[in-house]
N, C-alpha and C positions, 0 to 999 in steps of 0.2 A: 834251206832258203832258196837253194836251184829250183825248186817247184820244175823237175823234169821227166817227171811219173807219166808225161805224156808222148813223153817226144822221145823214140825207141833210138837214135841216133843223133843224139846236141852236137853241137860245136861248140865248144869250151876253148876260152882262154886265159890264160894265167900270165899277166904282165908282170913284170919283174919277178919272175917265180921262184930267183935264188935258189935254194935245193931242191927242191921241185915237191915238197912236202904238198902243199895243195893239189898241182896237179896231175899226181901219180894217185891222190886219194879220188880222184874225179874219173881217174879212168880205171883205178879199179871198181869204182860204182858204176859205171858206165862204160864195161867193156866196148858196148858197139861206138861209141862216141866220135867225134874225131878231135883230137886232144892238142892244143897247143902252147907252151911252154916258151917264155917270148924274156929274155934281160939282156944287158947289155955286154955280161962276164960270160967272155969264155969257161971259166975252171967253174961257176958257179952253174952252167949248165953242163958240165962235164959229170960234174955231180949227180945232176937229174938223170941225164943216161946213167950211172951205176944203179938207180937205185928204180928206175923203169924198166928194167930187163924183165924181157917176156909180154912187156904192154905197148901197144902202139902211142909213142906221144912224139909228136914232132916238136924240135926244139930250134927255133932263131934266135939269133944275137943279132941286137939293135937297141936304138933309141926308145923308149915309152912313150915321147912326143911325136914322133914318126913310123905308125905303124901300116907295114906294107901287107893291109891287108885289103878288100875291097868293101864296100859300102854295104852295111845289114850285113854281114858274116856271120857274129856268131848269137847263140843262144846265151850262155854267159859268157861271161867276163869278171875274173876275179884278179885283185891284187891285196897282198896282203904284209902289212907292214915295211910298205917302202916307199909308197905316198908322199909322206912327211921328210924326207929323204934328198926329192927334186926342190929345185927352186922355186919360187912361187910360177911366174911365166912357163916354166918345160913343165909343171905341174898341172895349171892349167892349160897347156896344151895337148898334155897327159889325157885330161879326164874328156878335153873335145874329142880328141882322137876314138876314143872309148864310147862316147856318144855315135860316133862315125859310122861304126863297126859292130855296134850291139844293132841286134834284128828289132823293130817295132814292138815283138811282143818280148823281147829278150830281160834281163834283169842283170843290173855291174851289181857285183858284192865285194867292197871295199873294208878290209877293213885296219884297224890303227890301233895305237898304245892307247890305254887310258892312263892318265897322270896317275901317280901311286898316290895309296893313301897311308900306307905304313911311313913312318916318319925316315928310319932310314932309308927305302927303297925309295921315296918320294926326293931324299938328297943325292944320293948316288943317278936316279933317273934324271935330275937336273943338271948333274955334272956333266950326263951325255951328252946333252940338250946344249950345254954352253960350249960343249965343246965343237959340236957341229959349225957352229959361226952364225948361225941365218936365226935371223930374229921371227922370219917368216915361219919358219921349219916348227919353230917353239911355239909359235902361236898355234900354224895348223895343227901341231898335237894336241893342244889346250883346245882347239876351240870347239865345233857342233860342226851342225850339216849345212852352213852357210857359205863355203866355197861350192860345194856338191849341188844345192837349191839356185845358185848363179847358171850351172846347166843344164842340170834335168829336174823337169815338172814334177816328178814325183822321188822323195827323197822319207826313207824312213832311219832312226837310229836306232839300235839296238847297244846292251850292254851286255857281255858275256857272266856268267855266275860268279867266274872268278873274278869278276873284277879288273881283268888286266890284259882288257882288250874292248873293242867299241867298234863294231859291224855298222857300213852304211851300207841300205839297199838302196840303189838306183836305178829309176826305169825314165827311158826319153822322156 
């Protein structure tokens, strides 16, 4: 979905990249890349480092809503299952930021939980859900690409085979 068969060096980022499972897979795909690995947990990017040894990816600890980076930077921008997470407001300041920072011809790949459809996993994923607190958080997981279509003009959804997961592409 990078569509980066062209560009012999991306600049890839990965917000909230938690173990760094996405973006150690981008820079093994793209060794020449320049790789960046961006959450707010220490131990959680401590983790990225163990498991990037031997691959160049820079790792910052920060806000999602305040990304110190400069304007068009990168070619992607991925974050994946932590969206739903933020508040509605650092959420969509989240995805301005992402806008900021994604290049003109760049593409965000976002992607989220889908609600279960097996009846236990769909109670137990509610549990999580109420446990979180944010009525918002429950919604975003439930809902489509209409906080996403509030900032960029072109917005596609996908659903993975399994079922248990929901990719939005985003381009400004």
């Amino acid at each position: 979905m990078a569509l980066l068969e062209e560009k012999p060096h991306p600049y890839i980022l990965d917000i909230c990249c938690g173990t760094g499972a996405v973006i150690t897979a981008f820079a093994n795909q793209y060794p020449k890349s320049f790789t960046a690995g961006y959450d707010f947990s220490r131990g959680m990017l401590l983790k990225v480092r163990e498991k990037s040894r031997g691959r160049t990816v820079i790792l910052l600890e920060g806000d999602a809503a305040i990304l110190p980076f400069i304007d068009n930077s990168f070619d992607v921008i991925t974050c994946s299952h932590a969206l739903y997470e933020l508040k509605g407001p650092a959420r969509q300041a989240a995805l301005n930021e992402m806008k900021r920072v994604i290049r003109p011809s760049g593409v965000i790949l976002i992607m989220e939980h889908e609600v279960p459809r097996h009846r236990l996993t769909k109670f137990l994923f509610n549990i999580r859900m109420f446990t979180m607190g944010s009525a918002d958080s429950k919604e975003f997981v439930k809902g489509g690409p209409e906080p996403f279509q509030r900032i960029f003009s072109d917005v596609s959804l996908l659903h993975s085979a399994s079922g248990k997961s929901k990719l939005f592409v985003c381009r400004r």
